[in-house]
VOPA-442029 format. One record per residue (C-alpha): residue in three letters; x, y, z. Coordinates in pm, 1 decimal. Each point is the difference from the previous one (the first is absolute). Example, Ala and Ser with C-alpha at 12.3 -4.5 7.8 and 13.67 -1.06 7.14 Angstrom:
# residues 2
["ala", [1230.0, -450.0, 780.0]]
["ser", [137.0, 344.0, -66.0]]
This chain:
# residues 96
["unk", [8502.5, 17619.5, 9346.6]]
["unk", [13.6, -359.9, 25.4]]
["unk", [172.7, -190.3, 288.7]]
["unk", [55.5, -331.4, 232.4]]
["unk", [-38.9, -7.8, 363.1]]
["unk", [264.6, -316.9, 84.4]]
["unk", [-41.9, -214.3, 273.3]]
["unk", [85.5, 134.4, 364.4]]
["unk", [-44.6, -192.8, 319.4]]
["unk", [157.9, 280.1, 184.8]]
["unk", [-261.6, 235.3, -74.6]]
["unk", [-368.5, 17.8, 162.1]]
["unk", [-275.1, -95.9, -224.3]]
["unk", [-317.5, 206.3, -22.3]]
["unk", [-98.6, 318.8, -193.8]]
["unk", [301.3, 175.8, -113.3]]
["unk", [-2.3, 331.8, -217.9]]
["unk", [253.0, 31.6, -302.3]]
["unk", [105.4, 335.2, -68.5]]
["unk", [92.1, 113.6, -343.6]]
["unk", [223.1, 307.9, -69.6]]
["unk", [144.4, 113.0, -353.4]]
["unk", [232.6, 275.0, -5.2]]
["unk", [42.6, 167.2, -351.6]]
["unk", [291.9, 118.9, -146.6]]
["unk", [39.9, 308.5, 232.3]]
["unk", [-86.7, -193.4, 297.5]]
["unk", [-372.7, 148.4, 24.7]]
["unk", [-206.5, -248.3, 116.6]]
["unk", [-313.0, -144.7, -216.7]]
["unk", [-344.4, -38.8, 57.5]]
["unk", [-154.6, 89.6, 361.0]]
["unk", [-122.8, -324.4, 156.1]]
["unk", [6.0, 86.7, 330.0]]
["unk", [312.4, -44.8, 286.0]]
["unk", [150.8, -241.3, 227.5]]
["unk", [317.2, -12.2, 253.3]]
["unk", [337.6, -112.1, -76.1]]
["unk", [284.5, 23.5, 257.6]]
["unk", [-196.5, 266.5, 219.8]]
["unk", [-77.2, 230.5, -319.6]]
["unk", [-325.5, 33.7, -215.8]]
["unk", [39.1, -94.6, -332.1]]
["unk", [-257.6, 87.6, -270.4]]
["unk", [-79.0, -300.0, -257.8]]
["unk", [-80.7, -24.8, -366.2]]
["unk", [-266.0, -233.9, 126.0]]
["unk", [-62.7, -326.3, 210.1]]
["unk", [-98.9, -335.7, 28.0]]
["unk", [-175.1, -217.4, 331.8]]
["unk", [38.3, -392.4, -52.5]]
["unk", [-70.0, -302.9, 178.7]]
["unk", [376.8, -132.3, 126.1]]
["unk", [11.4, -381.5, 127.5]]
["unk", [381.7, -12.5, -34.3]]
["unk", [1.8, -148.9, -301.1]]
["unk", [152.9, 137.5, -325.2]]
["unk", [-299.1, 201.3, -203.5]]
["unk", [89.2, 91.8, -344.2]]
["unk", [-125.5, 191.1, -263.4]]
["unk", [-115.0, 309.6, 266.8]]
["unk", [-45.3, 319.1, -229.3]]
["unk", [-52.6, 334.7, 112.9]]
["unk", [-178.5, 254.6, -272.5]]
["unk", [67.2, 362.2, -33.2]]
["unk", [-187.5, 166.9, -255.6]]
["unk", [257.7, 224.4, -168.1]]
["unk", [-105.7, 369.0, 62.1]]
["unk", [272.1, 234.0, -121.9]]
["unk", [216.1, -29.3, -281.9]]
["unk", [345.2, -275.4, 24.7]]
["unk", [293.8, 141.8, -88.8]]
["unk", [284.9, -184.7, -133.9]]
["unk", [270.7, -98.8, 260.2]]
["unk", [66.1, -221.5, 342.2]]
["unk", [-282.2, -71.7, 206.3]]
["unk", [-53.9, -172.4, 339.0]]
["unk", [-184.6, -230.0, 95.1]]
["unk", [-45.7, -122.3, 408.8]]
["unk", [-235.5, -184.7, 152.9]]
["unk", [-12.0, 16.1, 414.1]]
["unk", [-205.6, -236.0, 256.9]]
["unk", [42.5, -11.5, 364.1]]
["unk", [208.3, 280.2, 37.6]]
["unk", [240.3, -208.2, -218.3]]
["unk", [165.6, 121.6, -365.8]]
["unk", [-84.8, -342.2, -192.3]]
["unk", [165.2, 82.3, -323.6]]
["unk", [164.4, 333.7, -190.0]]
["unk", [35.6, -45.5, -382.1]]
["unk", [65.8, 286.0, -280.5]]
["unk", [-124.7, -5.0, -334.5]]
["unk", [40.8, 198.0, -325.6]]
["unk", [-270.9, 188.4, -191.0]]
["unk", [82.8, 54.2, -349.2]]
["unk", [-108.3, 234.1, -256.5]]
C-alpha cells in the first residue's frame, strides 16, 4: 500500500503510528500485525507503520503485507487509522 501524508498544521508533530487494515470479501480481516484503539474499541491491524511527522505533507509512505492466504476475487477494504483518527476508507476489486 502506497500513500501521502498531506500537510496538517492542526495536528502535533512527532512519532505517529499508521495502522493498516484490509478486510476481504467476507469482511475477515487480513494479516495479524498487532492492535490499536479507535473510538474506545481495539481494533486488530493487517500491519503498521511509525514515521517521523513535522507537519509537512510526506508522500510515497508504503506499508507491506506479505500475502499469506489465498485472495479471492471480490471487494476488499482498505483503512488506514492514526491518532485514534480513520484517515481514509477505500474498496477495491480483486479479479479472477
Amino acid at each position: 500500500m502506497t500513500f501521502t501524508i498531506p500537510q496538517n498544521n492542526s495536528t502535533p508533530v512527532g512519532e505517529k503510528t499508521i495502522y493498516l487494515r484490509i478486510t476481504n470479501p467476507e469482511g475477515a480481516l487480513l494479516g495479524a500485525g498487532g492492535t490499536f484503539n479507535f473510538e474506545g474499541a481495539s481494533l486488530q491491524c493487517t500491519a503498521r507503520k511509525t514515521i517521523e511527522y513535522a507537519g509537512e505533507e510526506i508522500g510515497g509512505l508504503r506499508i507491506y503485507w506479505d500475502v499469506n492466504t489465498t485472495l479471492t476475487p471480490g471487494d476488499y477494504t482498505v483503512e488506514l487509522f492514526a491518532d485514534n483518527f480513520r484517515l481514509i476508507s477505500r474498496r477495491f476489486t480483486l479479479r479472477k
